[in-house]
Steps between C-alpha positions, in 0.01 A plus 500: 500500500693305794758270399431115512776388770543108617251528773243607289550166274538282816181625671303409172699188482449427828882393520779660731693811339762241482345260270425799265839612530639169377292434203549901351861386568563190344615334812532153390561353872196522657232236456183718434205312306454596141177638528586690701795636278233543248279695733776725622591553163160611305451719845763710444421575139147551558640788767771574287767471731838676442767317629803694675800407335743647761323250738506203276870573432563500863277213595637240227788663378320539172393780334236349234617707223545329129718682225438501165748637283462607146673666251384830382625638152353778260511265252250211666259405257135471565455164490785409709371795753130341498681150590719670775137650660289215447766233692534806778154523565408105524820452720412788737144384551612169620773667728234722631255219600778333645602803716800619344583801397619599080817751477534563172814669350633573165817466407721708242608349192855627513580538872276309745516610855360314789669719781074531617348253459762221663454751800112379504580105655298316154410156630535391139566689151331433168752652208268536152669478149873554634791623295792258456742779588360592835364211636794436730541838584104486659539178637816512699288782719238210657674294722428120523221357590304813347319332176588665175275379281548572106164563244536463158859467524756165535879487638689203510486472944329337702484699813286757291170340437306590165129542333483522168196393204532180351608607195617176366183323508304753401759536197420097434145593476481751252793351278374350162643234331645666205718783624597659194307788469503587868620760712505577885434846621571538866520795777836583576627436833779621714608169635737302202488114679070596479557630095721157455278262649174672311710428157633165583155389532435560110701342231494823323764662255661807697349726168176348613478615880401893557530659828307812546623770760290810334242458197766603226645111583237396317594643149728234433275209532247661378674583134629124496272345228613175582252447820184369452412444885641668793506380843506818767607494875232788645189590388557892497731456255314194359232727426717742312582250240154367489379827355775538266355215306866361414455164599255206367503347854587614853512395815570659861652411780314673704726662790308757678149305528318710252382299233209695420698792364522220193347442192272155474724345208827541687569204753544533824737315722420605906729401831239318720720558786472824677887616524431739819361266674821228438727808611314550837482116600844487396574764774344347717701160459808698547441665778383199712812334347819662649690199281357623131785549346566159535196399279585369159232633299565929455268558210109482513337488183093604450317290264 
């Protein structure tokens, strides 16, 4: 099959190859009617046209390409992996449709190297779940006026912008009045300001708050006959204590939009905002903003 080129979109368009050249290239400078924009757009995914990133590069001194970074470990646990895909795939649709194009790259626990993928020219970089101890060493390699922006993790900086749950009023929700005979079980996470904020939000005993890295975590708050109700950040693992039948009431916080995986007795708490969505119009703030790191607000919080 012959590859769509520009002409092909302008002669359908009935534009010049010009036109079609600056709307596939986000060239903000030139007045062209947004219908046409439109039209030029749905045109060249109906004929599925490739762009040339060499060309783009050359033409705009952009290459297109988005990084997403993530930590890989032989230790990840399911429901943190099925979090990690689920945010990857909604953010690389709507960097798709927008005509970008997803690098994705893991990064080693223990000794993260970057040596290939700085070489690739990332318009911006999107850094999931990052580890206190290396989160420096990654960010130094993106020079300014790159975005870095942080999920699920917080740092006390407000050049790096952040996107995290929020935790604290979905904590307010579920809360009952008489906290006695309640625990918190929550998904651990790499980040410690993220970990802190999650268990400032509850006026909860330290004996009383459970992190869970692996399903053995659970043991402890499980054999504690002193909870009557438990209040769990994720449903994976909410659903884990649900059939265990240790608890008179539970409710989840439901982190990786998967309710249905849940009994109808427990109560469900859902984010209405859509978290992938906040990242990518967040990168797109910054990037038509050269002065970000002047704004006062860093972290972004989805209801």
């Amino acid at each position: 099959m012959k590859k769509t080129t520009m002409k092909d979109i302008a002669i359908r368009a009935n534009v010049s190859v010009a036109t079609v050249s600056y709307v596939l290239n986000r060239v903000d400078n030139q007045t062209i009617p947004e219908k046409t924009r439109r039209q030029i757009m749905e045109l060249a995914k109906e004929l599925r046209y490739i762009p040339n990133l060499a060309a783009r590069s050359l033409a705009n001194q952009k290459t297109g390409l988005i990084g997403v970074l993530v930590h890989k470990s032989k230790s990840l646990p399911y429901w943190k992996l099925h979090a990690q895909l689920a945010f990857i795939h909604a953010l690389e649709q709507r960097l798709t449709a927008a005509g970008y194009h997803t690098l994705l790259y893991s990064l080693d626990t223990d000794t993260p190297s970057l040596d290939i993928i700085v070489e690739r020219k990332l318009e911006a970089v999107f850094l999931i779940d990052a580890q206190d101890h290396s989160f420096y060493s990654i960010s130094r390699h993106f020079v300014e006026g790159i975005p870095l922006i942080l999920i699920d993790s917080m740092i006390e900086d407000k050049l790096f912008k952040q996107v995290v749950f929020n935790y604290r009023s979905a904590l307010e929700k579920a809360l009952p009045e008489d906290l006695s005979q309640v625990c918190l079980i929550m998904e651990g996470f790499n980040n410690s300001l993220l970990t802190r904020y999650i268990r400032s939000s509850v006026p909860l005993a330290d004996d009383a708050v459970f992190e869970i890295r692996e399903l053995q975590d659970l043991l402890p708050a499980m054999e504690h006959h002193r909870f009557k109700q438990a209040i769990v950040i994720n449903e994976f693992i909410g659903s884990y204590v649900e059939k265990s039948g240790k608890f008179e009431h539970l409710t989840v916080i439901c982190t990786c939009n998967s309710p249905e995986m849940l009994g109808e007795y427990v109560k469900k708490i859902l984010f209405q905002g859509d978290k992938a969505e906040v990242a990518y119009e967040l990168m797109q703030e910054l990037l038509h903003h050269s002065d970000y790191s002047e704004q006062v607000n860093n972290c972004y919080y989805v209801d």
